[in-house]
N, C-alpha and C positions, 0 to 999 in steps of 0.2 A: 601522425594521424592514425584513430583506429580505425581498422575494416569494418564494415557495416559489418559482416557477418560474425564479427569476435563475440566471445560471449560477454553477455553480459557485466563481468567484474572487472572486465577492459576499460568498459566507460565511464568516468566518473561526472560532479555535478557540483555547482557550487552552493554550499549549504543551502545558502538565503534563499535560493530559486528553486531549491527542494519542494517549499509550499504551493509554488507558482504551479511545478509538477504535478504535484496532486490534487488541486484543484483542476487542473486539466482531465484529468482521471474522475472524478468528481463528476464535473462535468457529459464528459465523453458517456459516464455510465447512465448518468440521467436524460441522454439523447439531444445536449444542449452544445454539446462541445465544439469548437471549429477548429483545433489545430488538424484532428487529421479529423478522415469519415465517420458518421457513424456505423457503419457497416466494419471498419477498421477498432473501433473502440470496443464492440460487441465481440469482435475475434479476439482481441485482448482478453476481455473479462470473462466469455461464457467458457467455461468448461466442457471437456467432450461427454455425452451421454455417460452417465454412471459416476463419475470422478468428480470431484470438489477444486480441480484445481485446472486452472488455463495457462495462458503463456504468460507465466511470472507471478499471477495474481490465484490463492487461496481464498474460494468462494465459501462464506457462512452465512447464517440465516441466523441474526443479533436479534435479541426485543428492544435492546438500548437503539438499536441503530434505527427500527422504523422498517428492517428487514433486510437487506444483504446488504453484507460486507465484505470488501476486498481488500483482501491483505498480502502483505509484501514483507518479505525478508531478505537482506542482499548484504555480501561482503566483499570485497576485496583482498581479506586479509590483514587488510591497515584500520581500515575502517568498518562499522557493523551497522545496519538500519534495519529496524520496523517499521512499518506503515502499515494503517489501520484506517479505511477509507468508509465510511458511511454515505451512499451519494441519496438517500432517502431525508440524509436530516443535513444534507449542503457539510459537511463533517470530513477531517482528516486529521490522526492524530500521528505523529510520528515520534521515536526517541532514535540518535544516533549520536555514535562512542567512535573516536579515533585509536580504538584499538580493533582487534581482530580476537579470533580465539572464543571458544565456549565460556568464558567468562565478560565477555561482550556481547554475544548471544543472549546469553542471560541477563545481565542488566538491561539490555534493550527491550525482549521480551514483559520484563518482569515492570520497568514504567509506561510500559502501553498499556499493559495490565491495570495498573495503579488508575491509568487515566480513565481506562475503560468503566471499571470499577465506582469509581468519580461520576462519571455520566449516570451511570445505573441512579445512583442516590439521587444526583440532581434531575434525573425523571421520572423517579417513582418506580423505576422497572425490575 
């Protein structure tokens, strides 16, 4: 068992309920959520005065997305993920690679890109 307090690359998650994940998140940021509080989902996502970035989640201001976005990057080492959360347009895109390393990095960043990119034309933004 891992320690609640391990870092994060401790935990892992089984693909398929990755989405479940982020839709949770989704949720939680549109003030809809019930796994944990809303009060707890807002500590998640808002960043401290001045900073773009909270616990775990990189805050942006998207036109594709309808207006902020929370994004996620996480490895293991074995494995690499992106997460690319839009909670304005109900939206989550994710890519992840069973490898590790800056060329998993890369690929993961580079098809959220791809998808992002995708969204822009299919909205006109």
């Amino acid at each position: 068992m891992v320690p609640a307090h391990s870092s994060a690359r401790a935990h892992t998650m089984i693909y398929s309920r990755y989405p479940r994940y982020m839709l949770a998140h989704v949720a939680g940021a549109r003030g809809t959520g019930g796994l944990i509080s809303s009060a707890t989902y807002s500590r998640l996502h808002t960043p401290p005065a001045g900073a773009d970035y909270a616990l775990g989640w990189e805050t942006l201001e998207e036109t594709c997305a309808d207006g902020r976005v929370l994004a996620h990057i996480g490895t293991n080492t074995v494995w690499y993920a992106s997460v690319w959360l839009a909670p304005e347009r109900d939206l989550g895109l994710f890519a992840v690679t069973n490898a590790g390393g800056d060329d998993a990095a890369r690929a993961t960043e580079a098809a959220v890109t791809e998808m992002i990119a995708r969204l822009d034309r299919l909205v006109g933004s």
